[in-house]
C-alpha positions in Angstrom: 69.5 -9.1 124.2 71.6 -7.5 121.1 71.2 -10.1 118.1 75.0 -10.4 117.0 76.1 -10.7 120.9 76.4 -12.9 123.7 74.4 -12.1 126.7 75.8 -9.1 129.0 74.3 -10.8 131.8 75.8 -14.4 131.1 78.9 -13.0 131.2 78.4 -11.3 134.6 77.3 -14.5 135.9 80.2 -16.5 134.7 82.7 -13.4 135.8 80.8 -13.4 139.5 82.0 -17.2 139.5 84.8 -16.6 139.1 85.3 -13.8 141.7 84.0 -16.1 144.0 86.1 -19.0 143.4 89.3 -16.4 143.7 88.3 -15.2 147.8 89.7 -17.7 149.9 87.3 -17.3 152.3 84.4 -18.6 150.0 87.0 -20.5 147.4 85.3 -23.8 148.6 81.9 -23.0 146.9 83.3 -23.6 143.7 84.7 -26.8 142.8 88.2 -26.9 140.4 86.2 -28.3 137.6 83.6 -25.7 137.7 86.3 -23.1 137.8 88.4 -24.5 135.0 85.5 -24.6 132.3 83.8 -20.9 133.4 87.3 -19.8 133.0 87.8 -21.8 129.9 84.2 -20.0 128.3 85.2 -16.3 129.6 88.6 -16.8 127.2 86.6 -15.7 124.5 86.6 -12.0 125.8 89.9 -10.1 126.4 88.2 -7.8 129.0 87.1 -11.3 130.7 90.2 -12.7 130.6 91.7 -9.6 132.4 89.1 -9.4 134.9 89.7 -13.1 135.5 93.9 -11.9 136.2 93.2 -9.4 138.9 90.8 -11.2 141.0 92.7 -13.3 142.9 95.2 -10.3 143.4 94.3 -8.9 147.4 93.8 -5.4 146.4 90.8 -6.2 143.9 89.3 -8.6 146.5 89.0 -6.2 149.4 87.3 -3.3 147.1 85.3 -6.0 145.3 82.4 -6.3 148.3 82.8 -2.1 148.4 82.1 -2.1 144.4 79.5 -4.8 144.1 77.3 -2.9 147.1 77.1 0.2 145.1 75.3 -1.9 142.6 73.6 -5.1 143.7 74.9 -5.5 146.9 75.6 -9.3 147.6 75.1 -10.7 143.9 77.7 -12.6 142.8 77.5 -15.2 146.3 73.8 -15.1 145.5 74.3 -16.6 142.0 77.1 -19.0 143.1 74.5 -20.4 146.0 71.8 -20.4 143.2 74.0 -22.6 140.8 74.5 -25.1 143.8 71.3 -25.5 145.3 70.1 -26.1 141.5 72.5 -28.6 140.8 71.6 -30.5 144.0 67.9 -30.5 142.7 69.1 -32.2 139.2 71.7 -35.1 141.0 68.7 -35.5 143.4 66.4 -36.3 140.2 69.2 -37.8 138.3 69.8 -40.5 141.2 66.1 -40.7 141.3 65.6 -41.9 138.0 65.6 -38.7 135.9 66.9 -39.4 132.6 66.8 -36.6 130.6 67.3 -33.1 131.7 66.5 -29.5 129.6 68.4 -26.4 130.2 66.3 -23.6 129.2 68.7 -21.0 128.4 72.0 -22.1 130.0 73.8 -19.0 129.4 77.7 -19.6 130.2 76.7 -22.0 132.9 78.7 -25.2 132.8 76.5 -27.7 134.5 75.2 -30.0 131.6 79.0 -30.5 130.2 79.8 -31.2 133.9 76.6 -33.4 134.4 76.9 -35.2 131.1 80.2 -36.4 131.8 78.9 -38.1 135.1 75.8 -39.6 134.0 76.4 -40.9 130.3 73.4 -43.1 130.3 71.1 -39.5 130.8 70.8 -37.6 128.2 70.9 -33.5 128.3 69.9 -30.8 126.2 71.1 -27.7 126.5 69.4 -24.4 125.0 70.1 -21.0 124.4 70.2 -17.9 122.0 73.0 -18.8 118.7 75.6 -15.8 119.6 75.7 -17.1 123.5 75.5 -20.8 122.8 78.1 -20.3 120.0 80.8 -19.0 122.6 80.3 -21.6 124.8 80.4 -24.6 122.2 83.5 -23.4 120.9 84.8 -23.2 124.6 83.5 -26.9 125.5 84.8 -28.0 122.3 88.7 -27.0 123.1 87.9 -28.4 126.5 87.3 -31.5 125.4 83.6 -31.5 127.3 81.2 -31.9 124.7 79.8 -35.2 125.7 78.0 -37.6 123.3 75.1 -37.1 125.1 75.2 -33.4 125.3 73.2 -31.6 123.0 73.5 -27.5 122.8 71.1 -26.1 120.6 70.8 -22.6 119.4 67.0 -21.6 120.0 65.8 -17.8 119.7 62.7 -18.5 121.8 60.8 -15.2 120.4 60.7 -17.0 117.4 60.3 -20.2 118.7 57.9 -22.2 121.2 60.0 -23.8 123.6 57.6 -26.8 123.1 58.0 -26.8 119.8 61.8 -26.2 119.1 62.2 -28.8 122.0 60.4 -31.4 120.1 62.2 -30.8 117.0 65.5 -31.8 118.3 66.6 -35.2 117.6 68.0 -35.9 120.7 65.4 -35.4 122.5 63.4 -38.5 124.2 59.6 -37.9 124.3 59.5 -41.0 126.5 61.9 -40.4 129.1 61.5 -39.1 132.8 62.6 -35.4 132.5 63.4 -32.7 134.6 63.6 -28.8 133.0 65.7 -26.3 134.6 65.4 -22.9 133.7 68.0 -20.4 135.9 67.9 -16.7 135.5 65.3 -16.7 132.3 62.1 -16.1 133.6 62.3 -12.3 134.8 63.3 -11.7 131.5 60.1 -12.9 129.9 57.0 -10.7 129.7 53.6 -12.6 131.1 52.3 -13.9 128.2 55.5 -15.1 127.4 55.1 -16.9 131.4 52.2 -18.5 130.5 53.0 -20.3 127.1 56.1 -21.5 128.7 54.8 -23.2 131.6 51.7 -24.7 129.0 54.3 -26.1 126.2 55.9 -27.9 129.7 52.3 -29.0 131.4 51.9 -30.7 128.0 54.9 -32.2 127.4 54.6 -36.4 126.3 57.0 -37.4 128.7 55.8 -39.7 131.3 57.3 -38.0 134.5 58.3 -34.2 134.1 59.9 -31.6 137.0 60.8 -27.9 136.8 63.6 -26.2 138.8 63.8 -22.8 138.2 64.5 -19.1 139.6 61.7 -16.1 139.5 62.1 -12.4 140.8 59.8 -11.3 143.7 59.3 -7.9 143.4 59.1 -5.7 145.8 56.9 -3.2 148.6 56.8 -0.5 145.5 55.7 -3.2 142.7 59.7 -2.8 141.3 61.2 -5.6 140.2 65.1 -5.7 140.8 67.7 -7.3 143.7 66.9 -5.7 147.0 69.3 -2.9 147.3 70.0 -2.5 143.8 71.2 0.8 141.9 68.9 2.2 139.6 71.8 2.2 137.1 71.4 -1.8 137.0 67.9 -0.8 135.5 69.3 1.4 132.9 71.9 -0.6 132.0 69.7 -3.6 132.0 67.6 -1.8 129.3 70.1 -0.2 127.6 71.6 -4.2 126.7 68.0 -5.1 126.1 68.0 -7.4 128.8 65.9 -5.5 131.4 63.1 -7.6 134.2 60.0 -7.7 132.7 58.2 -10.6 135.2 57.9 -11.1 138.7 55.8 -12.8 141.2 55.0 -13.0 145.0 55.9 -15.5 146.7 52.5 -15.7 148.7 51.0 -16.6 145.1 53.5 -19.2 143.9 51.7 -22.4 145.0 48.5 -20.9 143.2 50.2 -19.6 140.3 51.9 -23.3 139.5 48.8 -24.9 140.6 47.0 -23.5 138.0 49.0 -24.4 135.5 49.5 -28.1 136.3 51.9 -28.4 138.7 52.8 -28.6 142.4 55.5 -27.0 144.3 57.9 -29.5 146.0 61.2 -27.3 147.2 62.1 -23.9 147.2 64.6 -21.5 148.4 65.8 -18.1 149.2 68.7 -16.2 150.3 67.9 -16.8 153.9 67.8 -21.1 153.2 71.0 -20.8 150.9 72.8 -19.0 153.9 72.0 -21.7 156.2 72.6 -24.8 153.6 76.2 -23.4 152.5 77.7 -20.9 154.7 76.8 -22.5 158.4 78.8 -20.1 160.9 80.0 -17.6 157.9 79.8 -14.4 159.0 79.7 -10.9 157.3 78.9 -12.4 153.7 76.0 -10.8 152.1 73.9 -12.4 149.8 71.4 -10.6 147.5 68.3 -10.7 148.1 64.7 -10.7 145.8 65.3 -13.5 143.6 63.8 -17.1 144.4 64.2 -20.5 143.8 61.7 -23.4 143.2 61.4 -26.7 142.0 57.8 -28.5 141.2 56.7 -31.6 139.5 54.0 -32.0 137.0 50.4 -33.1 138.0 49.4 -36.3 137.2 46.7 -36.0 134.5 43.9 -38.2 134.1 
């Protein structure tokens, strides 16, 4: 991504939230809260804050699904789904007995804030690159959402380990039960990259450690992208310095986490996310080619 800038893509994200929250039709998938602080982060951006305007008008939502399929054809439901089933897998640990939770690279999501408020005895950490992270701090900040145990910290992890910058935050606890999530981050990261991320987690001091995260699958001709996608979304995605870089079959996933010390519990695809939230909704596309997963460490001996 563009040193001085927020990311292009966590903007999308946040703006696809808030398209979805405006169709009445799938309104229900986003809850008021959720829809108050996106809008509150997206302020910061007067081309946001427009788009934000004309969605719930009628015209934009009936070309909206005509737009979106000349690009990636069912994306913004996909990565409203995505944020749900994700934040099911954190209450699930949280209730469980997870007390600390890691974002890696929350982008303009705004489940920590929401999280942190909910659970003040757990304690969550929140990372991201400074330009991003600074938008959204400001934006928490006038919403009155940054939580005493809320940490966001502004890590550039090509310059950084994520062990390592991790560690050196104050806040965090080495000895509590903790659960990473990492949405939307790994495709970006070349496989090198892959491999020292999940190693810095594997070796991690805490006592009982989980991963949720997302991964790109790519496809029959090797490509990596959301099925049905324009080749422009490729362009564009290099062009913002943001382009997919890592993928992986879904056939090799239990191998591929074995390997490096853990074992897969859950996972998810548009197919399951259909059936979990949108029982008897028809006609809504979702995109398809990105996957979801959540594992636990192995125990060690």
């Amino acid at each position: 991504m563009r040193e001085n800038s927020p990311s292009a893509t966590a903007q999308i994200v946040a703006l696809n939230v808030a398209f979805i929250a405006a169709r009445p039709e799938l309104t229900h998938l986003v809850d008021a809260e959720t829809r108050d602080l996106n809008r509150e982060i997206l302020a910061y951006s007067r081309r946001s804050r427009l788009w934000i305007r004309i969605s719930g008008q009628r015209l934009f939502q009936r070309a909206f699904p005509a737009f979106e399929a000349c690009i990636v054809p069912g994306m913004a439901l996909h990565q409203v789904l995505r944020k749900l089933w994700l934040a099911e897998q954190v209450q699930r640990g949280l209730d469980a007995g997870i007390t600390q939770v890691v974002i890696l690279g929350g982008g303009f999501d705004t489940l920590a804030a929401r999280m942190a408020r909910r659970y003040p005895s757990a304690q969550f950490l929140e990372t991201d690159h400074p330009a991003t992270q600074a938008v959204k701090r400001r934006a928490l900040e006038r919403a009155g959402y940054l939580a005493p145990n809320l940490t966001l910290a502004s890590v550039d992890f090509n310059l950084h380990p994520v062990k390592e910058a991790i560690l050196g935050l104050p806040e965090f606890r080495p000895e509590a039960p903790t659960l990473f999530l990492c949405e939307g981050v790994m495709m970006y990261l070349d496989p090198a990259a892959i491999d020292r991320l999940f190693a810095g987690l594997a070796s991690f001091p805490c006592p009982a450690l989980s991963l949720a995260f997302t991964y790109m699958e790519p496809g029959t001709d090797g490509r990596i992208a959301f099925a049905g996608s324009s080749p422009l979304v490729a362009a564009w995605l290099r062009w913002r310095k943001e382009n997919f870089t890592w993928g992986l079959s879904r056939t090799h996933l239990d191998g591929f986490l074995a390997a490096r010390g853990f074992s897969l519990e859950q996972e998810a695809d548009d197919a399951t996310l259909r059936d979990r939230y949108l029982p008897g909704v028809r006609g809504a596309r979702i995109a398809a080619g990105e996957k979801l997963a959540f594992a636990t460490r192995m125990a060690t001996t």
